[in-house]
N, C-alpha and C positions, 0 to 999 in steps of 0.2 A: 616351232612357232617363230621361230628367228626369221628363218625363210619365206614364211605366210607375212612377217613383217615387212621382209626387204620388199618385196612382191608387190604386197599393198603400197611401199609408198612409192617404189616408181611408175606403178599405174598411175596414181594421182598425178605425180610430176609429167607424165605424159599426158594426160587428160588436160592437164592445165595449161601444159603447151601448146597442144593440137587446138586448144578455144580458140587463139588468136587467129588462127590458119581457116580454120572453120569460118568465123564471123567474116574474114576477108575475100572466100568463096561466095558466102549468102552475098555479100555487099556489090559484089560483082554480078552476081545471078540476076539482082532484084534493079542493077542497073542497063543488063540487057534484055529483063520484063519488060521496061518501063518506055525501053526504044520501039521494041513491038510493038507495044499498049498503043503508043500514038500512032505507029502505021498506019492502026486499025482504022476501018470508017466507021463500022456500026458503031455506035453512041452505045447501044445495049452491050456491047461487048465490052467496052471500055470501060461501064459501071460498074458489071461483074467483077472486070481485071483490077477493078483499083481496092476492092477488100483486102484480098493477098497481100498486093504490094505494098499496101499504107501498114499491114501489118510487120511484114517483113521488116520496112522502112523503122517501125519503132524499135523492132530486135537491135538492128543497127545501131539505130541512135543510143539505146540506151548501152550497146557496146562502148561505143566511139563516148561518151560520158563516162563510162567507167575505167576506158584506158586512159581521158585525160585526168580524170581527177587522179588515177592511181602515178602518175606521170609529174602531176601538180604536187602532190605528198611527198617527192621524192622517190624516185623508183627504185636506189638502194633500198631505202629504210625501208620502204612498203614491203618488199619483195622479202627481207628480212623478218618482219611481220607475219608474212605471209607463210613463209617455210613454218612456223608454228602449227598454222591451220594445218597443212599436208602431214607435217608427221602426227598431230594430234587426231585428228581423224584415222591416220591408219593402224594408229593405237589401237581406237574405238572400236573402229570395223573387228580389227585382230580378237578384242576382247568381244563382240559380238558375238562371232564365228565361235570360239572357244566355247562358250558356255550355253550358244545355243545346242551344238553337240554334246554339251556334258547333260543334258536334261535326258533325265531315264523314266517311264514307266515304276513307278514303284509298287503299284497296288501288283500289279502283273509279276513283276522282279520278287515280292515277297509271296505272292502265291504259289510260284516255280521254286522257290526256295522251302517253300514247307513241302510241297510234291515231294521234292527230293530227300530232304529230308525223312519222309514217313518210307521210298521207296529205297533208298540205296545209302542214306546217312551225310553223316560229314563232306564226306569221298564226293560225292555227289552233290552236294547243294555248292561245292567250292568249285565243281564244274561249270556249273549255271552262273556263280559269280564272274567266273574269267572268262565266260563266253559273252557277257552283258557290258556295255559299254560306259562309262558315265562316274565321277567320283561316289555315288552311294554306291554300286558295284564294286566298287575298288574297298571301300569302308565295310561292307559286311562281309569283302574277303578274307581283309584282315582279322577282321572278328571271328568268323566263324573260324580261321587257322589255327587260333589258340583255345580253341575247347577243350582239348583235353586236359589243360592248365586250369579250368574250372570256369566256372559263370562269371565270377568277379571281375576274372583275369581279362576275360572275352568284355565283359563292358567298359571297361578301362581303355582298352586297344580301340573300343570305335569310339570313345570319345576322343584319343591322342590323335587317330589317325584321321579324322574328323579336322581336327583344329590344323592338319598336314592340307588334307582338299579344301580347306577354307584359305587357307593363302594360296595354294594351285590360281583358285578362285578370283582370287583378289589381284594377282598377275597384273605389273607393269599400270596400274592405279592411281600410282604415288606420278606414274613422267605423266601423265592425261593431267594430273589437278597440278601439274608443274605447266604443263603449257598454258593452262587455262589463267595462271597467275602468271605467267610473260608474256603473253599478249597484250593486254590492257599497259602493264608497264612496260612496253616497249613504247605503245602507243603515248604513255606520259610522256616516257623518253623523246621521245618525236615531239611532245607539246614545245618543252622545255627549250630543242636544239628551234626549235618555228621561234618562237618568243626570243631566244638569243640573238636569232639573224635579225627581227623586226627590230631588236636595241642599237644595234649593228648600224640597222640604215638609217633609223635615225641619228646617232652618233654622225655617223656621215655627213648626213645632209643638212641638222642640226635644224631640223624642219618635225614637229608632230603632226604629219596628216596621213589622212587615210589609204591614201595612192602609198606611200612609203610604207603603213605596216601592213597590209594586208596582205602580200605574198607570204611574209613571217607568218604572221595568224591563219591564214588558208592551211600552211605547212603542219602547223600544231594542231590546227583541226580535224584535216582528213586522216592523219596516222592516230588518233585518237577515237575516231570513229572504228576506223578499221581492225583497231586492237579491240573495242570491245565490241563488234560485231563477232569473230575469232570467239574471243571468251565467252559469248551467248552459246555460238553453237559448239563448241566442248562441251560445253557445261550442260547443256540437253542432254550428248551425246554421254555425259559420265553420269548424269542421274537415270538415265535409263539402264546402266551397265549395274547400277548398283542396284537399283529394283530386282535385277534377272540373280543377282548373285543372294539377294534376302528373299528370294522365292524361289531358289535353291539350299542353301543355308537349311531352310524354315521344314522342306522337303526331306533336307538329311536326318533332322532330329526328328521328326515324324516316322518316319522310317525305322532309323533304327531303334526308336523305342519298340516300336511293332516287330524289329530281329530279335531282338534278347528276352520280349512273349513269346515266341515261336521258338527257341532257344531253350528257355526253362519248359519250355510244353513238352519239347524234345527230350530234355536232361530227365524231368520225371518221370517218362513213358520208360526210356532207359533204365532208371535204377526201378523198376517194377518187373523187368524182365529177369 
C-alpha cells in the first residue's frame, strides 16, 4: 500500500503540474483560432467559430483568475496549503481502492463454505477460504482453523480477528482527518500573517485607508478560502471511506453469524456419525 501511495501522490503532483502547461497550450490554440476566425469572410462561419472560442476563452480566464488570486495569497503559503489537498486525496483514492477490493460476495462465500463443508470437511471449506479474496475471507479462515478446539474457541477467533480486519479497515484515517484539520488552520494561519502585514502598512504610513489594508486583507482572505475549500473536499472524500468501511463492518458480522449456524449445523451432523 506504501507504493499505491507513493504512486498516487506523484500522479497528482504531476497532474497538478502539467495544468499550467495544458492551460497555456489551450491559450495559444484559441489565440491562433481567433486570427483565422477573422480571415474568414463568411459571417455564417464566423458565428459558428465564435461558440468554441468564447468558450475556450472562459476556460482561460477562469485559469488566468485562479493563478492570480493563487499568486495574490501568496504562492508559498498557498502552495503549502495546497500539498495538503495532494497528499490527502491520495490518502482517499488509496483508501478507496483498498476497500473497494476488500468487498466479498458473502451469500456465495458462505454457500461454498457449507458445499464444502457437507463434501470434504474442515480441509476443504479452509480451501475456499484462502482461495476467496476480502477480510470476511480471511475472518472465517481463522475461524474455521480452530475447530477442533471446539465451537467456542472458533467464535472467539472471528470476533478477535474481526476487530484485527476492522483496523486493516480503518488504515491511515487518523492522517485523512489530520489533513482535513490543517488545511483550514493553515488557512487561519494565512488570515493572521494577511492582518499582521495590513498593521505593518499602516504603522508605516500612519494613514487608516483602504488602498493601505487591503493587500493584507486580500492575503488573509484568499488562504482562508482555500484551506476550507481543501477541508470540504477531504471531508466528502473521508465520509464516504467511512460509509464503505460500516457497510463492510456491518457485512462481517452478518456473515459471520451465518459461519458459526453452518458451523454448529456441521459439529452436530458430526457427533451423529
Amino acid at each position: 500500500m506504501k507504493k499505491v501511495f507513493a504512486t498516487l501522490t506523484v500522479l497528482a503532483m504531476l497532474t497538478f503540474g502539467s495544468a499550467v502547461v495544458m492551460a497555456q497550450e489551450e491559450a495559444a490554440a484559441v489565440e491562433e483560432a481567433a486570427v483565422e476566425q477573422v480571415d474568414e469572410a463568411a459571417p455564417a462561419a464566423e458565428e459558428v467559430a465564435e461558440a468554441p472560442a468564447e468558450e475556450a476563452g472562459g476556460v482561460v480566464a477562469l485559469h488566468k483568475t485562479l493563478k492570480t488570486k493563487f499568486i495574490e495569497g501568496g504562492a508559498g503559503f498557498m502552495a503549502l496549503t495546497l500539498v495538503t489537498l495532494v497528499f490527502g486525496l491520495a490518502l482517499c483514492i488509496e483508501r478507496i481502492i483498498y476497500l473497494s477490493l476488500s468487498k466479498t460476495n458473502t451469500k456465495e462465500l458462505l454457500a461454498n463454505i457449507e458445499a464444502a463443508l457437507k463434501q470434504g470437511g474442515i480441509e476443504k471449506a479452509l480451501e475456499v477460504c484462502r482461495n476467496t479474496r476480502g477480510p470476511v475471507a480471511s475472518i472465517f479462515y481463522q475461524g474455521l482453523s480452530r475447530y477442533d478446539e471446539g465451537i467456542d474457541v472458533v467464535e472467539k477467533t472471528v470476533a478477535s480477528y474481526g476487530g484485527v480486519q476492522l483496523g486493516l479497515l480503518e488504515k491511515n484515517l487518523s492522517w485523512i482527518s489530520l489533513f482535513i484539520s490543517i488545511a483550514p488552520s493553515l488557512g487561519f494561519l494565512g488570515t493572521i500573517i494577511g492582518m499582521i502585514a495590513a498593521f505593518d502598512k499602516i504603522q508605516q504610513v500612519g494613514d487608516i485607508s483602504a488602498t493601505v489594508v487591503a493587500g493584507g486583507i486580500k492575503v488573509a482572505l484568499l488562504t482562508t478560502l482555500l484551506g476550507l475549500i481543501i477541508a470540504i473536499v477531504l471531508q466528502l472524500f473521508y465520509n464516504y471511506i467511512l460509509s464503505l468501511i460500516e457497510g463492510l463492518v456491518n457485512e462481517m458480522e452478518d456473515s459471520s453469524i451465518s459461519l458459526l449456524d453452518i458451523v454448529v449445523e456441521y459439529d452436530a451432523a458430526q457427533k451423529k456419525k
